[in-house]
VOGU-3710 file (C-alpha; in Angstrom, 3 decimals, decimal comma):
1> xxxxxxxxxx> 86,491/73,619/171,906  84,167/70,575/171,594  84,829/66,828/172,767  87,128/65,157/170,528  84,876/62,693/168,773  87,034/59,818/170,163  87,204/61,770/173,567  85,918/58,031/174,981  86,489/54,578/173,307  82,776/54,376/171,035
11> xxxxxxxxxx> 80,525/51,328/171,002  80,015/49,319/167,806  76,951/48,876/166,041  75,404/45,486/165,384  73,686/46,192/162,183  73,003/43,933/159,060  75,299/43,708/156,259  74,245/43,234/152,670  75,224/40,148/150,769  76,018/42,262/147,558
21> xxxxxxxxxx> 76,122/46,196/146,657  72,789/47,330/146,443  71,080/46,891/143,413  71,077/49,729/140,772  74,635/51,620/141,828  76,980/52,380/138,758  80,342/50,930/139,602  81,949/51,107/142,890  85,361/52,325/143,668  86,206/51,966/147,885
31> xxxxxxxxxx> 88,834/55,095/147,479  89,884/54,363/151,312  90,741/50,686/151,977  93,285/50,047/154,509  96,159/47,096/153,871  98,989/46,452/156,541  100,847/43,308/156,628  99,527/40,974/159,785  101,884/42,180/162,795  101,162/46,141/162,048
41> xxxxxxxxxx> 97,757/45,341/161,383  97,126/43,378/165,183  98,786/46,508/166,329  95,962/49,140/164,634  93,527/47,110/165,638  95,379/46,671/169,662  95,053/50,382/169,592  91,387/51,102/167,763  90,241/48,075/171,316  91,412/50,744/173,593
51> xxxxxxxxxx> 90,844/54,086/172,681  88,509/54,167/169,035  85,918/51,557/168,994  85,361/47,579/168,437  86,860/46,948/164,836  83,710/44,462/162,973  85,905/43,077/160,747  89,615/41,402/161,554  90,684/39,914/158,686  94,153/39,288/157,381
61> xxxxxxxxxx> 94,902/41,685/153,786  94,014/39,302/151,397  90,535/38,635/153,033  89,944/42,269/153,125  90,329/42,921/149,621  88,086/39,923/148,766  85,348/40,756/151,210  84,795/43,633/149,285  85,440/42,758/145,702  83,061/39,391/146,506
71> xxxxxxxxxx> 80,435/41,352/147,280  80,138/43,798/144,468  82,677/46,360/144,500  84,428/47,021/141,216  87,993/48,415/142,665  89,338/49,491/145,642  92,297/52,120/146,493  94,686/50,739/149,324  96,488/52,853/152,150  98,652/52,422/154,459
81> xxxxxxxxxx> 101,106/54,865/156,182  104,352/54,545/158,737  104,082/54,639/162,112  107,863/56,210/162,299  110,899/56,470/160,603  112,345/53,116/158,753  109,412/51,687/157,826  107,897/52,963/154,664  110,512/51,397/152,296  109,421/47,752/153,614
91> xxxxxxxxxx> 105,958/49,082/153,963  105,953/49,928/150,095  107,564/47,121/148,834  105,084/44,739/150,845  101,855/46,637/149,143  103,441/47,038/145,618  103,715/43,260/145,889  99,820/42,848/147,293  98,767/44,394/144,101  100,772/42,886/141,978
101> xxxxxxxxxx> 98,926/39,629/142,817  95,834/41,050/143,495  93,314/42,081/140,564  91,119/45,558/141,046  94,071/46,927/143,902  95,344/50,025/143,039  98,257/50,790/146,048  99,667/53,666/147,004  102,963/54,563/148,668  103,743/56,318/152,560
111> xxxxxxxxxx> 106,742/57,360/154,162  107,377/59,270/157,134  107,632/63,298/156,718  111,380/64,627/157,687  113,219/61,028/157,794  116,212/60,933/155,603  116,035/60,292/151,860  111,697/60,714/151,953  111,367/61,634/148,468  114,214/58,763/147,293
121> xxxxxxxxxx> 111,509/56,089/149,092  108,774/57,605/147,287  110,325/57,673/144,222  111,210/53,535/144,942  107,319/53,376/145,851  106,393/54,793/142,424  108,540/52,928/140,572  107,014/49,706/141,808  103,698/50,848/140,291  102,272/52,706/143,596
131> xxxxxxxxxx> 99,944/55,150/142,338  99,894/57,794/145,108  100,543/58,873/148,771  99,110/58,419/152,211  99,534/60,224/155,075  98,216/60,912/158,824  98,792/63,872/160,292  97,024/62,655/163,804  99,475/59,169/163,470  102,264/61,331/162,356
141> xxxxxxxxxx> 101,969/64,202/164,197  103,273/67,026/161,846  101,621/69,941/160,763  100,451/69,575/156,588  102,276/73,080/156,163  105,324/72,196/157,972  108,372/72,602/156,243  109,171/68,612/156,612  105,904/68,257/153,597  107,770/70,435/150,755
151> xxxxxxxxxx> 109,998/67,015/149,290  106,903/64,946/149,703  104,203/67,518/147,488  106,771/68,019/145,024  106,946/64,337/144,990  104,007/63,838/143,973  103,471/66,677/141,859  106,747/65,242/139,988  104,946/61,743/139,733  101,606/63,106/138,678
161> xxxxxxxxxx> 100,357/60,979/141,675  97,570/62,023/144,547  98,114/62,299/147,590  95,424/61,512/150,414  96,464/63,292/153,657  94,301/62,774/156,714  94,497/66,855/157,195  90,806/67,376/158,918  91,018/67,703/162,927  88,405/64,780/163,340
171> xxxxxxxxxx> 88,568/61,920/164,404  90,757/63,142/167,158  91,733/61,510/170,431  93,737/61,963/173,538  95,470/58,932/172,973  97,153/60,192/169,984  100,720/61,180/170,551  99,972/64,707/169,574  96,762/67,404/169,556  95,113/67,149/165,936
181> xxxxxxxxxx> 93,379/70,300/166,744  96,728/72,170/167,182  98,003/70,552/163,774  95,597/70,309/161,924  93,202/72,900/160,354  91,745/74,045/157,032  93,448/77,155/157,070  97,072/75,012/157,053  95,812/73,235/154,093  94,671/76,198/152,117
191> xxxxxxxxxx> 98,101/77,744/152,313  99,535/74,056/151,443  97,404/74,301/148,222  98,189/77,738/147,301  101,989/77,044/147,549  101,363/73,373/145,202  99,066/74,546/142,905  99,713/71,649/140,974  99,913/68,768/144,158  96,437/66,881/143,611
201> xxxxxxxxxx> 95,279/66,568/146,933  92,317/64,252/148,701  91,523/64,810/152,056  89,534/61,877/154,147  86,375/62,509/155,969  85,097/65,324/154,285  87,834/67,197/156,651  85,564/66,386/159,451  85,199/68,791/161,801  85,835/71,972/159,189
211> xxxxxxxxxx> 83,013/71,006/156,898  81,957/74,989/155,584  85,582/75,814/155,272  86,231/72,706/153,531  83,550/73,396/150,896  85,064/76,836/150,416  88,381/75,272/149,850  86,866/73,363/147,275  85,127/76,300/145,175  88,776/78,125/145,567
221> xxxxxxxxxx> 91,382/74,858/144,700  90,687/72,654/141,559  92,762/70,631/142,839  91,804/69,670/146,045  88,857/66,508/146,672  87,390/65,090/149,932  85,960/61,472/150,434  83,371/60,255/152,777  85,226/58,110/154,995  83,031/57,065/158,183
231> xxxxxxxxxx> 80,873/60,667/157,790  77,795/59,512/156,344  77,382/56,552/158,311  75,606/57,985/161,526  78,028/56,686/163,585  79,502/59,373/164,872  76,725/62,447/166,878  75,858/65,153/164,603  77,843/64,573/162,396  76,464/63,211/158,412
241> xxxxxxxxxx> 76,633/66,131/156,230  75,282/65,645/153,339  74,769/69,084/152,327  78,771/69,112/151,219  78,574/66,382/149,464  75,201/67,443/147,350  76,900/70,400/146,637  80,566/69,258/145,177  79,542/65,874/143,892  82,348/66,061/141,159
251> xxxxxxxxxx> 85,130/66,371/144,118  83,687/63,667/146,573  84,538/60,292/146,696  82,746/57,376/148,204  85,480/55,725/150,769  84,743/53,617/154,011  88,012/53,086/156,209  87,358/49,266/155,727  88,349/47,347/157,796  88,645/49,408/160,394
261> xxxxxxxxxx> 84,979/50,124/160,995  82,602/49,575/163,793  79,602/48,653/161,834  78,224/46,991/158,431  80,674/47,377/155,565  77,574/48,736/153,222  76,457/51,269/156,263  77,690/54,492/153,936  76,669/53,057/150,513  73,211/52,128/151,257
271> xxxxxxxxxx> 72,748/55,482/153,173  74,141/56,807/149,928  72,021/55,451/147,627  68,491/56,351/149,562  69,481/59,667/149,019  67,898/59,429/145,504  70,963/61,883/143,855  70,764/62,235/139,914  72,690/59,019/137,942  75,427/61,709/137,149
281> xxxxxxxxxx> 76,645/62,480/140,783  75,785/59,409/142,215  78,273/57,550/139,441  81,230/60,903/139,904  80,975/59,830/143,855  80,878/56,317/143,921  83,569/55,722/141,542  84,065/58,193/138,959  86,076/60,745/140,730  88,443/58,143/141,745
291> xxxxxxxxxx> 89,227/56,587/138,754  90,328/60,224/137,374  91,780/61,215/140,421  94,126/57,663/141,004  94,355/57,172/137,327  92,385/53,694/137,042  90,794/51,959/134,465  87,302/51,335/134,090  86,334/48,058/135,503  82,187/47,649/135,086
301> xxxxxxx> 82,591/43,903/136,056  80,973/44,344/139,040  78,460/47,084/138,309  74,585/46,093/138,437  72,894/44,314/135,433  69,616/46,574/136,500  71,442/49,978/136,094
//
């Protein structure tokens, strides 16, 4: 088995940042924006220092939301997830609240799989106007077919909400309380998706390191999408592919991890848009098969006058 890609803590990269979106994009929606209230956050970031790689940007939630929104991007799709049991129904009722007072956030909800009473928190999530479920399997360490998952899909199959499940083995490190590689698998999700046909499910990263049996999940599930998360930036060795994404541009969606990133917060969109893709698929992946997939409305205030 190959190096886990965060087999040693990873340098940052000092590139330039853009002032604005590039010029020309149809509207932008960041499908993978992470929010954490300021203690959990310092501890993220305490634990990306010593085994991931130099977070660029260490801003406080409300500056991370603006830094993006500022600079061009029409709407942005907030996670966050619980480190262990007893925290998600704080953790929910913090981000519901973030939105609330925040224009062009859409949040979603977390909880921790098997703790008592999961699908009553979710439920409480939803009803705060949450609009869908994250969840880590490498932070969490469970399996996405173990039994602990059923209350949680039919959750959000009951809700009609999404849920975004970091499933893919990659990024995987030692320092994780658990072995992704023994968790986590596209053949686990496939059977997770054939038992919830109707669970609309998004996994981050393009399901790095299973990116051939990812694309086969996606000609066999209509219901299952990937984003981009970190795997188009050339950040991490041998691993930007593109091909995927050319060939399921109505089930990607354009997401960056911010703020948790090593490098420019444009890196992925302006590799994106030198790709020269056709106006349809370039407007699915950058924001259009978000808004159907979370639900949002459309919000051109901050797409480009030269489009």
């Amino acid at each position: 088995m190959p190096a886990p890609l965060l087999a040693t803590l990873l340098p940052g990269v000092d590139d330039a940042e853009g002032a604005r979106v590039p010029a020309g994009l149809p509207p932008i929606v960041d499908a993978h924006v992470h929010l954490f209230p300021d203690r959990l956050f310092a501890a993220v970031r305490r634990w990306f220092d010593q085994y991931g790689w130099p977070i660029r940007y260490r801003f406080p939630a409300p500056a991370v939301a603006a830094h993006l929104l500022d600079r061009g991007v029409a709407h942005i799709v907030a996670l966050h997830y619980a480190h262990k049991p007893g925290m998600a129904r704080d953790l929910n009722a913090w981000m519901a609240a973030f939105c609330r007072a925040t224009p062009r956030v859409t949040g979603t909800a977390t909880v921790f799989p098997g703790e008592p009473g999961a699908a009553a928190i979710l439920a409480e999530g939803f009803a705060l106007g949450l609009r869908g479920v994250k969840l880590h399997c490498h932070v969490q360490c469970f399996a996405p077919d173990a039994p602990a998952l059923h209350e949680v899909y039919e959750a959000c199959v009951a809700a009609r909400v999404p849920l975004v499940m970091h499933a893919g083995r990659e990024p995987a490190s030692p320092a994780y309380a658990c072995d992704p590689h023994a968790l986590c698998s596209a053949e686990r999700v496939d059977r997770v998706l054939r038992a919830h046909p109707h669970l609309r499910l998004c996994v981050p990263h393009l399901g790095a390191d299973e990116y051939d049996a990812y694309e086969r999940l996606l000609d066999r599930h209509e219901n299952l999408w990937l984003d981009t998360t970190m795997m188009l930036a050339e950040f991490f060795p041998g691993h930007a592919p593109r091909r995927l994404v050319e060939a399921r541009p109505d089930r990607i969606l354009y997401g960056t991890d911010f703020p948790n990133i090593p490098y420019a917060w444009d890196r992925e969109l302006v590799r994106i848009a030198a790709w020269g893709l056709p106006d349809e698929a370039l407007a699915r992946i950058l924001g259009g098969n978000a808004r159907t997939l979370f639900g949002l409305e459309d919000d051109t205030r901050a797409s480009s006058p030269e489009r």
